[in-house]
C-alpha positions, 0 to 999 in steps of 0.5 A: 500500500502506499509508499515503497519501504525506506520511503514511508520510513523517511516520511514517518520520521518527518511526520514525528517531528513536525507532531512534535513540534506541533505539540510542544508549541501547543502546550506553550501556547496553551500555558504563556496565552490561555486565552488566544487558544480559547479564542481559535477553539471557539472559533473552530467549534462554531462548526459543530457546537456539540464540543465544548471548550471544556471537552478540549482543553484537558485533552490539547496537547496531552501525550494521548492527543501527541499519539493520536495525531501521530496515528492519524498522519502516520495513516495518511501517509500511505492513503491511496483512495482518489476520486475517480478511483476504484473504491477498496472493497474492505471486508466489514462486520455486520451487527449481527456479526455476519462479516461482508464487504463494503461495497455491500452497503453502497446505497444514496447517501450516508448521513451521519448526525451528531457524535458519540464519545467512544472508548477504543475498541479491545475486541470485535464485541466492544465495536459492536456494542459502539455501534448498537449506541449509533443505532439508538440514534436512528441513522438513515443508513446502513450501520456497519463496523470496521474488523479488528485489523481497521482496513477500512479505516487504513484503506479510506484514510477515515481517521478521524472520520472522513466522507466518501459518496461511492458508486458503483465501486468508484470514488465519486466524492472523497472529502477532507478529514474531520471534524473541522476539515470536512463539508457535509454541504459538499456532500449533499451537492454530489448527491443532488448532483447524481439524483438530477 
């Protein structure tokens, strides 16, 4: 997947560095000027109101957030997903436990509302209980949950979440990551795009 060996190694450690350097200048800013930082969150939570400064705050710059967004730029790097491309057909969980593939559940247009603060996942069951807590929400689309070895996950680059519109096994939309780089707007254009 991705890049060749001693290429994504090279890579890996420039993305470690800058991480760590993105972090200890946020923990920096976050003591010397508490404020300004307050300010840039609230302004980058007018987006999605759910999360508060307080659900924040304690976590900025912790060593979790450093290993976390190591994971999901690490991830990125061996991204391969491109509109117009084929759709990887990763295997998937049913919440009956029936495993399938992705392209099952090609349907119009997934929507995802509001989130659920989930711990992560130890084991098959623990995923398909988070999902059962998706469900007590009435998504208007099929629920499905990634296998243990997150191929789906690494194959969509969908850390932290991601939008895809997918179509007959192609890529018709593939959006930037969230929670703040994403456009559900852009979504919903494709989609009336494809029902016009």
């Amino acid at each position: 997947m991705g890049l060749p060996w001693p290429g994504l190694w090279l890579k890996r450690l420039w993305v470690l560095l800058q991480v760590a350097l993105h972090v200890a200048v946020g923990k920096i800013q976050l003591i010397l000027c508490p404020r300004r930082v307050k300010q840039h969150i609230m302004a980058m939570n007018r987006k999605n109101p759910t999360f508060s400064y307080d659900n924040w705050v304690p976590t900025l710059f912790s060593t979790q957030y450093f290993w976390f967004i190591l994971k999901v730029r690490w991830q990125r790097l061996e991204d391969t997903t491109e509109e117009g491309g084929l759709a990887p057909n990763c295997p998937v969980v049913c919440l009956s436990g029936r495993s399938c593939n992705i392209w099952d559940f090609m349907q119009d247009g997934w929507a995802f509302k509001n989130n659920v603060n989930i711990r992560t996942h130890r084991n098959l069951q623990d995923r398909l209980q988070a999902a059962h807590l998706l469900l007590d929400r009435r998504p208007q689309c099929p629920v499905v949950v990634d296998t243990m070895k997150n191929q789906s996950s690494q194959l969509y680059a969908a850390l932290p979440e991601r939008l895809y519109v997918l179509q007959e096994g192609r890529i018709l939309y593939k959006g930037k990551s969230g929670p703040w780089n994403y456009h559900p707007e852009e979504v919903r254009a494709v989609l009336e795009k494809l029902h016009s």
